[in-house]
N, C-alpha and C positions, 0 to 999 in steps of 0.2 A: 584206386578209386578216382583219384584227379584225375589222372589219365583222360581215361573214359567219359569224363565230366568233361574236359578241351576237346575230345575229339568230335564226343555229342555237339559240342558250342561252333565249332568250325562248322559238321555238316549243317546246324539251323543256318547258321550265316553262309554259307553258302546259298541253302536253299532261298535265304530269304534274299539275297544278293540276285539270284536268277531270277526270282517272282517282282522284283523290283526292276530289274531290267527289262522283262517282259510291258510290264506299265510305263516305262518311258518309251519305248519302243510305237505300242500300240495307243498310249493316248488316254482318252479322243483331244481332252484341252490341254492348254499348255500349263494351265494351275496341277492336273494331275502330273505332267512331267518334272514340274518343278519340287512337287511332293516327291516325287517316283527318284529322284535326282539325292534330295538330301534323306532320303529310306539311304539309299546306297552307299551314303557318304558314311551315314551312322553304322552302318552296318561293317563297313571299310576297319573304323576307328574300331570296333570292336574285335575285329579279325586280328588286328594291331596289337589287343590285349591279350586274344589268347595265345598270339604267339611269342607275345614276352612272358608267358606265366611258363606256357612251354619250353621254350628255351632257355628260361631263368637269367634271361640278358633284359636288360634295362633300356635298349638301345632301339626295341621296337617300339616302344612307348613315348620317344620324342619323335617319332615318326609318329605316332598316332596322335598326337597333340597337334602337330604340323598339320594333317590332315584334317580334323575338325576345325580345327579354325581358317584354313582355306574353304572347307565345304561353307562352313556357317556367313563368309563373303561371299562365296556364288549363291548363295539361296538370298539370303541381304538384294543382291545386286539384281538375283531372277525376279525376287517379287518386286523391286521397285521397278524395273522394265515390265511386267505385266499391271502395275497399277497404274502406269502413266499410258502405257496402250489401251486401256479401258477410257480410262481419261479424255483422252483424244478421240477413243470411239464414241463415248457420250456428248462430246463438244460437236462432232460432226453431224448426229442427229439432230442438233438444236440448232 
């Protein structure tokens, strides 16, 4: 029954992995890529999980720790480059 329960949990993270890519791909702003970016990331880290439940090795799981905490500084680092680009857009208006 787990089995079937990792394998169901890859196909969604898969799927949601490619319908995440699709949105950073297409857009239209860069707030949705920045979303579309850490979907992917969370998504990553969970793929991480099921393949250490799968495996019964422990060794994918600091790899998935590694991962969300670089994802969670690039999303850090995207919104503060698009809050300062707003910034500077609104300064320019006025």
């Amino acid at each position: 029954m787990l089995d079937y329960a990792i394998i169901l949990g890859f196909a969604l993270v898969i799927l949601g992995v490619t319908l995440a890519a699709i949105r950073l791909v297409r857009g239209p702003t860069l707030a949705d890529r920045i979303v579309a970016l850490d979907a992917m990331t969370v998504q990553l880290v969970s793929f991480g999980g099921l393949a250490a439940l799968q495996a019964a090795n422990a060794g994918f799981l600091d790899v998935a720790v590694v991962l969300a905490l670089v994802g969670f500084l690039a999303t850090v680092c995207l919104a503060r480059y698009l809050e300062r680009r707003i910034l500077l857009a609104a300064e320019d208006l006025t």
